[in-house]
C-alpha positions as a printed Julia matrix, in Angstrom:
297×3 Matrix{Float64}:
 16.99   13.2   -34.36
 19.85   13.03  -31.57
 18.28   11.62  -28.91
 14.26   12.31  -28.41
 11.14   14.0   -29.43
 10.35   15.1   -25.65
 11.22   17.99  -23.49
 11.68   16.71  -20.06
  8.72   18.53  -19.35
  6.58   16.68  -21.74
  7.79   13.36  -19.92
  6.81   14.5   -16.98
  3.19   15.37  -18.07
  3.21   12.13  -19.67
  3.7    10.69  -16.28
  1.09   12.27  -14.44
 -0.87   12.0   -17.03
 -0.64    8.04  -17.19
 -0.45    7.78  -13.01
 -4.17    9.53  -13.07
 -5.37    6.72  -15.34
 -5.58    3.81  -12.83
 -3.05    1.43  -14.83
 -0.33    0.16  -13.58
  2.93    1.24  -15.13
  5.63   -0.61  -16.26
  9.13    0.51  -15.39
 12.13   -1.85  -16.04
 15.65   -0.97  -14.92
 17.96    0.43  -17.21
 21.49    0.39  -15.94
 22.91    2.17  -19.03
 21.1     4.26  -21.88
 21.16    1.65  -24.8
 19.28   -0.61  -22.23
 16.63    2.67  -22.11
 16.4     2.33  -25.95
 15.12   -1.09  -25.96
 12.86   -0.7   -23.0
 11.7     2.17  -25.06
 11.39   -0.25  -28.1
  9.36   -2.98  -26.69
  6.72   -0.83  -25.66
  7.24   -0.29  -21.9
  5.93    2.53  -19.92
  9.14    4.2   -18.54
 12.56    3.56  -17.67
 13.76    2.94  -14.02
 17.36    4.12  -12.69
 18.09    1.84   -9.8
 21.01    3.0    -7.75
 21.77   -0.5    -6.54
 22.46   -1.29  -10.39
 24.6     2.38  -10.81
 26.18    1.07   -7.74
 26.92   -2.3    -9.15
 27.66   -1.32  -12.69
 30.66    1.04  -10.87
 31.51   -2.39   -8.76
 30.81   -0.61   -5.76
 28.03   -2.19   -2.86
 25.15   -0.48   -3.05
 25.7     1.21    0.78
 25.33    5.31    0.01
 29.08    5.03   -1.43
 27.77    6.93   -5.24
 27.49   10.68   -5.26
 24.74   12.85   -6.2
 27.07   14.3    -9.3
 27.75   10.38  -10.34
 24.02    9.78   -9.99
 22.86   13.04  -11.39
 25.0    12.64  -14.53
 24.18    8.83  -15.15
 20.37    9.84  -15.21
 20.9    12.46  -17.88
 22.49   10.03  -20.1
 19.98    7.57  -19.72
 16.88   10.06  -19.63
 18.31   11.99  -22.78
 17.83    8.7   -25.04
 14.02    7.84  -24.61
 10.97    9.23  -25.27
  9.81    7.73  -21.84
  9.72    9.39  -18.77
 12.85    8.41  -16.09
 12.43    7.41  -12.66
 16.01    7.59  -10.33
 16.76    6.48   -6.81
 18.18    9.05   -5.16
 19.2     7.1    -2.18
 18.51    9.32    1.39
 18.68   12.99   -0.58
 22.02   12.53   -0.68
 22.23   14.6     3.23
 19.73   16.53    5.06
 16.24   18.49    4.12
 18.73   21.29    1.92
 20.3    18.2     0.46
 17.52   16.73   -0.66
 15.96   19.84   -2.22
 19.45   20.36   -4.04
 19.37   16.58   -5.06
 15.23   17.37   -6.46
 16.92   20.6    -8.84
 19.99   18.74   -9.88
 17.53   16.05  -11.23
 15.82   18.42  -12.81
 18.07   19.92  -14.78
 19.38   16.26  -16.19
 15.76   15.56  -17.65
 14.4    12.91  -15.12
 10.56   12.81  -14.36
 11.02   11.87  -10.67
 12.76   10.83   -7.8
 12.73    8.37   -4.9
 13.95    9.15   -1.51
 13.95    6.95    1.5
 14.16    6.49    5.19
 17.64    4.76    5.8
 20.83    6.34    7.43
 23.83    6.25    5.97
 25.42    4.12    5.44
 22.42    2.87    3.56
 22.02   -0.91    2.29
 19.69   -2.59   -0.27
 16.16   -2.59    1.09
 15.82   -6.18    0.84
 19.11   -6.87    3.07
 18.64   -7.24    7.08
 19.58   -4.82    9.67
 18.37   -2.06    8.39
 18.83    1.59   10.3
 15.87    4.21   10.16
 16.36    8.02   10.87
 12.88    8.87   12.94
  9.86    9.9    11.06
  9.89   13.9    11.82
 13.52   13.78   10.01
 12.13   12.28    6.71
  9.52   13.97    6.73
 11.37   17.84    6.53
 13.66   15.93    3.64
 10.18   14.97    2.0
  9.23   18.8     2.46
 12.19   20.23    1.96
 12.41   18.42   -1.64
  8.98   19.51   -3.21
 10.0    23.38   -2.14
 13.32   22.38   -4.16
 10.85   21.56   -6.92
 10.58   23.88   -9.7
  8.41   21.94  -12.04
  5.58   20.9   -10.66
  5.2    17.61  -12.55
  8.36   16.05  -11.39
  7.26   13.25   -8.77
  8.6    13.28   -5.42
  8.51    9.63   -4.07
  9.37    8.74   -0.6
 10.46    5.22   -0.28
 10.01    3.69    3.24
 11.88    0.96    4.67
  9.93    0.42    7.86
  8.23   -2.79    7.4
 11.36   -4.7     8.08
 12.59   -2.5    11.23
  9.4    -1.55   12.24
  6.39   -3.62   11.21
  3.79   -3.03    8.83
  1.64   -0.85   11.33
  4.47    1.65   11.71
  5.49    1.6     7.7
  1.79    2.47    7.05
  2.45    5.05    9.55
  5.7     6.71    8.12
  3.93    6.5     4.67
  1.37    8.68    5.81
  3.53   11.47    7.63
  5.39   11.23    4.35
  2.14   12.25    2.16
  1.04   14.85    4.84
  4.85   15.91    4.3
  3.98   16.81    0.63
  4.86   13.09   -1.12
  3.24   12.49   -4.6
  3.68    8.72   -4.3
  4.83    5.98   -1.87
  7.31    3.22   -2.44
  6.92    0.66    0.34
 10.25   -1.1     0.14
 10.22   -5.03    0.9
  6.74   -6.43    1.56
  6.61   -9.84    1.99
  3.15  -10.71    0.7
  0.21   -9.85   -1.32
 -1.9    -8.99    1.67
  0.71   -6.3     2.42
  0.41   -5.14   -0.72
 -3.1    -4.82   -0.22
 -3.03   -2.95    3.7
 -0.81   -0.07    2.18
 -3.2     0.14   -1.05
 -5.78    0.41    1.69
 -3.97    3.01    4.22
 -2.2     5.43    1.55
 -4.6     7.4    -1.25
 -1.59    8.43   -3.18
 -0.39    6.11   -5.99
  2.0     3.36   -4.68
  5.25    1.46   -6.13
  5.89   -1.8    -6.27
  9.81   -3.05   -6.37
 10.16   -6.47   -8.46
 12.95   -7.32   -7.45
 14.93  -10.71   -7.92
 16.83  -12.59   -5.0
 14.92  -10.6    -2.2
 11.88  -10.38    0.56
  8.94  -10.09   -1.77
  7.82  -12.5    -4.29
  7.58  -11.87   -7.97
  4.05  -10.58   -8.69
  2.64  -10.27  -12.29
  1.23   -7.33  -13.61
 -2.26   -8.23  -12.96
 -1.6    -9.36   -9.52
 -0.43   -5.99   -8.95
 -3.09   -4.36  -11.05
 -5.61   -6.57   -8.69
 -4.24   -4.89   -5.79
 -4.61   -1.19   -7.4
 -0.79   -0.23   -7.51
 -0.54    2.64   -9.98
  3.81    1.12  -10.86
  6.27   -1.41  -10.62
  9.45   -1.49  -11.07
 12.07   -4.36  -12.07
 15.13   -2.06  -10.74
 18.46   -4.49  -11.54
 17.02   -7.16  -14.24
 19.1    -5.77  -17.35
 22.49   -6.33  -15.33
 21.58   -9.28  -13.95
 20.77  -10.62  -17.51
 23.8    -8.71  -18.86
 26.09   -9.89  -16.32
 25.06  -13.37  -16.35
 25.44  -13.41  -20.22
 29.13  -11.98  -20.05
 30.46  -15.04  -17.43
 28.93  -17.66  -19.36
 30.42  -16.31  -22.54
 33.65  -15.35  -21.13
 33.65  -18.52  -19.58
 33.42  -20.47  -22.51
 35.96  -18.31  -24.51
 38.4   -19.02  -22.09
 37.54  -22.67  -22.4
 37.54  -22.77  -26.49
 39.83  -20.38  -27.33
 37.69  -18.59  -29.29
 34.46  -17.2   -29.33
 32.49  -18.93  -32.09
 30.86  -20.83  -30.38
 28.6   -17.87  -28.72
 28.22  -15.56  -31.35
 24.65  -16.86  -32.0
 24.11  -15.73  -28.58
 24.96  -12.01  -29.01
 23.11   -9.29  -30.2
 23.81   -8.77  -33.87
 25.86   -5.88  -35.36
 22.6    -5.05  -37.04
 20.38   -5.39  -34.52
 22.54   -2.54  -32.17
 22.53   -0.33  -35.46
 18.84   -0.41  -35.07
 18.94   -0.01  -31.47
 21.55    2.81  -31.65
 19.36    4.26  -34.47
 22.63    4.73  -36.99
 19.9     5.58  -39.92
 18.6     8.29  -38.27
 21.76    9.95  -37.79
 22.83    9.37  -42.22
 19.33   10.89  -42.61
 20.81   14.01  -40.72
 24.2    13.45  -42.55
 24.91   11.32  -45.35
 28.36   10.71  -45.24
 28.17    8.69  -41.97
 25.62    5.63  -43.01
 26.71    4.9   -46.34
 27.51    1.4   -46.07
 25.43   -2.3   -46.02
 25.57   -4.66  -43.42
């Protein structure tokens, strides 16, 4: 009733399960847990954490400034409200190899169903910015290792997330991503590919299933899902959509109350009080109690 159905382990068999299938699965950011509700209610496959968006949401830059107990502790309010398993960024481990397997049990124990970790130093910057700053291969690949001995369930996904194609080329990305497998990596997220045939030389290169980042404003264009399907990625993810959407929607509407003096004139814009009752699932909680949802709307 408060919250979900699923143990964390059942969302992370539900994962595996759905990544040995072939499809490609749908995960849409969700920069707070009401936004995992409705991802949840419109029949997507899981919810995405994006730390550029935690980042953001704290009015921060999204350069390594968030800590693992700020990250940690947003992904167990988000992962507690859906029935859908919970992918997080977990930036660079948060620190070296005993970091990262720290960072892998700390998720754990707030109920995600996997991580990403990737290939930047600190401090870190969004992978679709320039300049980026790689530590060498060997390094990443004892945080990669060093994270699945962390790992006490076996069916939480380790995903390294390499940055190399825009410091190092394609060749060498393909070449990190494979250390990174051989390192013990249950999936790939190639970070910033600039075309569909680039898509389709890591889908090539790498057997384990790969990631595709959707994101708006940045280095690789906006594929549908069965342009992605096409090219045999197993998920994609649209990391900072609902704030973008959110955050768009709050300056035009402040905007305009400042202008009118009142905010009439965009109420048919919001989401309605009964709408978020459904959404926050207020009936469920009178069924539990009656003396809390005893009114009409």
């Amino acid at each position: 009733m408060l919250f979900t159905e699923k143990t964390p382990a059942d969302k992370r068999r539900d994962l595996r399960t759905r990544l040995k299938s072939g499809a490609l699965l749908q995960f849409p950011g969700a920069h707070a847990p009401i936004v995992a509700r409705i991802i949840e209610d419109y029949g997507f496959d899981g919810v995405y954490i994006s730390g550029a968006a935690l980042s953001a949401d704290l009015a921060l830059p999204d350069i390594g400034l968030t800590t693992l107990e700020e990250v940690a502790a947003r992904g167990r309010t988000i992962a507690r409200v859906t029935d859908l398993p919970a992918l997080i960024d977990a930036d660079t481990g948060f620190g070296e190899p005993m970091n990262a397997a720290r960072t892998v049990r700390e998720l754990e124990d707030a109920g995600l169903s996997g991580c990403h970790i990737e290939d930047q130093v600190l401090p870190k910057r969004c992978g679709h910015l320039d300049n980026k700053v790689l530590v060498d291969t060997a390094t990443m690949a004892m945080k990669i290792t060093a994270a699945v001995a962390g790992r006490r369930d076996e069916n939480f996904l380790i995903m390294a997330r390499t940055d190399a194609k825009e410091a190092e080329g394609l060749d060498a990305a393909i070449e990190r991503a494979r250390a990174y497998v051989d390192a013990g990596a249950d999936a790939i997220f190639p970070e910033a590919l600039h075309n569909e045939g680039e898509f389709a030389a890591f889908r090539k290169a790498i057997d384990v299933p790969l990631l595709a980042n959707m994101t708006e404003f940045g280095k690789t264009p906006l594929l549908t899902v069965k342009q992605l399907a096409d090219l045999g990625f197993n998920m994609v993810i649209y990391p900072v959509t609902s704030l973008r959407l959110a955050m768009k929607a709050i300056e035009d509407g402040f905007a305009q109350l400042k202008r009118d003096g009142t905010q009439a004139g965009i109420v048919p814009a919001m989401q309605t009080r009964q709408r978020l009752y459904e959404v926050l699932r207020y009936a469920d909680y009178g069924a539990f109690d009656q003396s809390i949802y005893n009114f009409k709307l």
